[in-house]
C-alpha positions in Angstrom: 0.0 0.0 0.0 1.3 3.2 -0.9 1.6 5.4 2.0 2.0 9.2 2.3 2.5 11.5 5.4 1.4 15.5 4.8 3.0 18.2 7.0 0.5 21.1 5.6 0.5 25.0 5.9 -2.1 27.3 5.0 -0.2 29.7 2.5 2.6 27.2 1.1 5.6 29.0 -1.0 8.8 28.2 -2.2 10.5 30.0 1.5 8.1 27.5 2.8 6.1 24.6 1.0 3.8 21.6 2.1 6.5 18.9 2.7 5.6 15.6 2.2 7.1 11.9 2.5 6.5 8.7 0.3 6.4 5.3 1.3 4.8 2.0 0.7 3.9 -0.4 3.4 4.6 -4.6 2.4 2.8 -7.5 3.8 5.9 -7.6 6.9 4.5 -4.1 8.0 7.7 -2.4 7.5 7.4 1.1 5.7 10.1 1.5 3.3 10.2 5.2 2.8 11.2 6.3 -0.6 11.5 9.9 -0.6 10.2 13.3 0.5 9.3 16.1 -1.5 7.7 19.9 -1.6 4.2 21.0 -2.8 4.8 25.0 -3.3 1.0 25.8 -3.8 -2.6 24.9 -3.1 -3.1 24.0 -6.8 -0.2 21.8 -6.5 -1.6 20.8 -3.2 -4.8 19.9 -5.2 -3.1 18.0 -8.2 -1.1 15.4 -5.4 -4.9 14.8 -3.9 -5.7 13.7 -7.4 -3.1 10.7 -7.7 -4.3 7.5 -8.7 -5.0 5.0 -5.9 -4.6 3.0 -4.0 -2.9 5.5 -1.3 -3.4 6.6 1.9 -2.1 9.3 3.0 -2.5 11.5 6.6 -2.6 15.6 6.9 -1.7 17.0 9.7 -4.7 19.6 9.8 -7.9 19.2 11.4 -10.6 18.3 8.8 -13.5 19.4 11.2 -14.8 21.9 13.6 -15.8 21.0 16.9 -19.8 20.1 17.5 -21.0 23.1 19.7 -19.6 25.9 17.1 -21.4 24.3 13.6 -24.6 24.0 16.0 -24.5 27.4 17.2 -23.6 29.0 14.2 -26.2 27.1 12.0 -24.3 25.1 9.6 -25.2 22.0 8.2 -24.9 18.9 10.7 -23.3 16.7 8.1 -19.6 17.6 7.8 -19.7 17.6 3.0 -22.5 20.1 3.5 -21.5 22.4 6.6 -17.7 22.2 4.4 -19.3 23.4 1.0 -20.9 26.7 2.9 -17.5 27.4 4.5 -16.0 26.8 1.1 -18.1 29.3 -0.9 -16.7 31.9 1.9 -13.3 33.9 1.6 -11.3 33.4 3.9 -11.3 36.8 5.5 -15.3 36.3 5.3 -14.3 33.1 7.6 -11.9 34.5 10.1 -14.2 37.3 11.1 -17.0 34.9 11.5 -14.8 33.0 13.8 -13.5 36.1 16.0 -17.5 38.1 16.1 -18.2 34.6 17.6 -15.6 34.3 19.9 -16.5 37.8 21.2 -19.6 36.3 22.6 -18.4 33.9 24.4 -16.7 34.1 28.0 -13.6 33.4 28.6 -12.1 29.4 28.4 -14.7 29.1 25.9 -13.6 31.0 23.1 -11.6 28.5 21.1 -13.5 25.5 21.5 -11.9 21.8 20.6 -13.0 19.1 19.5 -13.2 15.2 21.4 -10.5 14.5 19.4 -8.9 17.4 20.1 -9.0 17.0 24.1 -7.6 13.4 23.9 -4.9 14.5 21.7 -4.1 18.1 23.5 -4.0 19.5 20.4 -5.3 23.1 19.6 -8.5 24.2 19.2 -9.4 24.5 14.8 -10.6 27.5 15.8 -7.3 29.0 15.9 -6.1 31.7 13.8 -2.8 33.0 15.2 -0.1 31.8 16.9 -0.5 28.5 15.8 -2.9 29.0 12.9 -4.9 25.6 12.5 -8.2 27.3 11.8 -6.7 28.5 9.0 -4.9 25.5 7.7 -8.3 23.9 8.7 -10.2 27.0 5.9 -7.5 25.4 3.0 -7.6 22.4 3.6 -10.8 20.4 4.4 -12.5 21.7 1.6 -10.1 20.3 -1.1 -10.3 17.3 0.6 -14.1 17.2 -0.4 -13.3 18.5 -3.7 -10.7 15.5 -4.6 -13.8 13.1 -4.2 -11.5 11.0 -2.0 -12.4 8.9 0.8 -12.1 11.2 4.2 -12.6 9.3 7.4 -14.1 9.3 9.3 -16.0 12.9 7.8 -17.1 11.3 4.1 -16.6 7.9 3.7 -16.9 6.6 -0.3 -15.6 3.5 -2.0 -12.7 5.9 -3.3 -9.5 4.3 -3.0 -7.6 7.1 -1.6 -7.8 7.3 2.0 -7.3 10.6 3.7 -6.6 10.5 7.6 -6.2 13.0 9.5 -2.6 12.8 12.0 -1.1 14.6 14.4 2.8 14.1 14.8 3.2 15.9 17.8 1.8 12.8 19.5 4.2 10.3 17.9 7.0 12.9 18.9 5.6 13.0 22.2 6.0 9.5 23.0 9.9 9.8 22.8 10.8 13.4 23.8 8.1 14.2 26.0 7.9 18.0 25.7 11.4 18.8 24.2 12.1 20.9 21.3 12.8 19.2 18.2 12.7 21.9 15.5 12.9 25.7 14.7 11.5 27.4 11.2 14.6 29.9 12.0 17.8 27.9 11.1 20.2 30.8 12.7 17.9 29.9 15.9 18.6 26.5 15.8 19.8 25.0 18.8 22.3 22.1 19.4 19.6 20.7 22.4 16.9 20.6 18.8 19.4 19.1 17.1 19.8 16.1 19.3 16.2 15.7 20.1 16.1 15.0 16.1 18.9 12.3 16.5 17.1 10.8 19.4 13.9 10.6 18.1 14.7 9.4 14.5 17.1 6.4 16.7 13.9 5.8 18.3 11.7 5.5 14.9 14.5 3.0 13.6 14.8 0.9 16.8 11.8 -1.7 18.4 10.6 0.9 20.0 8.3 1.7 17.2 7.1 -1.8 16.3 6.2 -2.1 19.5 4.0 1.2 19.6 2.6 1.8 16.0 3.0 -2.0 14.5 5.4 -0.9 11.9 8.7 -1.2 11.3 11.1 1.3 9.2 12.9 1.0 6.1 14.7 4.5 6.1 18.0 5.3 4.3 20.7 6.6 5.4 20.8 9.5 2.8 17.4 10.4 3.9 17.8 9.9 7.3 20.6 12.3 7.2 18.3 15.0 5.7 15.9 14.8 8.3 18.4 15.3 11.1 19.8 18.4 9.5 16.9 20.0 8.3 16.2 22.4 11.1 12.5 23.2 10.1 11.4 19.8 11.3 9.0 19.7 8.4 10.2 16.4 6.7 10.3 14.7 10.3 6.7 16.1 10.5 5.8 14.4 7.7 7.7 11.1 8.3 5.4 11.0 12.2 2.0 11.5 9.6 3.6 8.5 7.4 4.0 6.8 10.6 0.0 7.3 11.8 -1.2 6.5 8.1 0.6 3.1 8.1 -0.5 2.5 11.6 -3.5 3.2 11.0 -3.9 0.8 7.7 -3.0 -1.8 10.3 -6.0 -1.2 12.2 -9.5 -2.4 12.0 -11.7 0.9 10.9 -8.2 2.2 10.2 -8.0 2.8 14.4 -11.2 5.3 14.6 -13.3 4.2 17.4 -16.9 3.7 16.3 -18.2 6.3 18.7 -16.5 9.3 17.2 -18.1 12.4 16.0 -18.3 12.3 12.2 -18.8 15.9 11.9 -15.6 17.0 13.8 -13.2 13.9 12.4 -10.7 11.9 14.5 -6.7 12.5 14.8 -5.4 8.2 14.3 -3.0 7.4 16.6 -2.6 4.3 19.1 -2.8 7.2 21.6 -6.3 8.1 21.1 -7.8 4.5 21.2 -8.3 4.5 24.5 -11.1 5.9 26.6 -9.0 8.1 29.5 -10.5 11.6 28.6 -13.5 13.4 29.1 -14.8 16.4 27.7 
């Protein structure tokens, strides 16, 4: 199965594209990755989702908004239909829907997060600065929907290409706890966020990850090398979405718990399979 892994932005440029990882999982589960590469705009971004299957690949942006918002705002309550109004908006239309409601609401409840969200401690798609995942949320979910692709949990088809959506920070997590492993500012870079990258990529080559995700690695040396000295962190990214995909193929209902919210989507990860959280 042909496996990619997605480490997205919202305005993707040449200074700083969509970086991406390819890989194809074999009967063994071992992901033999074969190479990463850039996607330097959204049509570009659009013409990869278009790729003939069999794939699956997982994007690390959220392909939902959480429950209470579409339901207080009005939208549609089945995720293709509230994602086609939100597509026929601009996106400054969208971000100033998103603060007038936020200015109604009292404080801890003005970015609201999804289940998913809560179990993963990830931010709320709401967010538009800082880190802006309401924003990656705007350009991406709705060419998701355009592609005609199979998006789970949102829009299931028959498609053969799978979209998941991953969350890397809780692969790096698992290894490196809270510490730094990258810096978009390479004159910033820091010797500690260098050695966090050689510790975790050990980690993602050793037991360790068969263990946790099922999956072993196949990774070169040449590319292994350029993901320890690319200071962004943006290839690694991509290799942890790689990692949740094939993890994820492994799984029965591709590891999204039966109970989840269709409307707001569910981050795969071994992580979020069990039932420790509450709202």
């Amino acid at each position: 199965m042909k496996i990619y892994g997605l480490d997205f932005t919202s305005a993707p440029g040449r200074q700083k594209p969509i970086t991406g990882i390819e890989g194809t999982l074999k009967d063994n589960n071992t992901l033999h990755l074969q190479r990463d590469f850039k996607i330097a705009s959204l049509n570009e971004f659009e013409v990869f989702l278009k790729r003939r299957g069999p794939w699956i690949a997982g994007f690390d942006f959220p392909f939902g908004q959480p429950r209470p918002l579409i339901e207080n705002l009005g939208w549609p309550t089945a995720w293709a239909d509230y994602i086609t109004q939100i597509a026929a908006m601009s996106q400054r239309e969208f971000e100033e829907m998103i603060a007038a409601y936020r200015q109604t609401q009292p404080a801890g409840h003005k970015h609201l997060k999804r289940t998913t969200d809560i179990k993963a401690k990830a931010q709320s798609p709401m967010m538009l600065h800082g880190v802006p995942v309401g924003k990656m949320f705007f350009k991406g979910a709705p060419r998701l929907l355009r592609a005609g692709i199979n998006i789970l949990p949102c829009r299931p088809t028959h498609d053969d290409r799978i979209a998941l959506e991953t969350y890397p920070a809780l692969v790096a997590r698992k290894w490196l706890n809270k510490r730094s492993y990258k810096n978009d500012s390479p004159r910033k870079q820091t010797i500690d966020q260098e050695a966090a990258r050689r510790d975790l990529v050990a980690a993602l080559r050793s037991e360790a990850l068969k263990q946790r995700y099922n999956i072993a690695l196949n990774l070169s040396d040449g590319l292994t090398h350029h993901l320890l000295q690319d200071p962004s962190g943006d290839s690694l990214d991509a290799l942890l979405c790689a990692i949740q995909a094939a993890w994820a193929c492994t799984q029965q209902n591709y590891g999204i718990p039966a109970t989840c919210d269709p409307l707001e989507g569910w981050i795969v990860d071994p992580e979020m399979t069990t039932q420790s959280y509450s709202k």
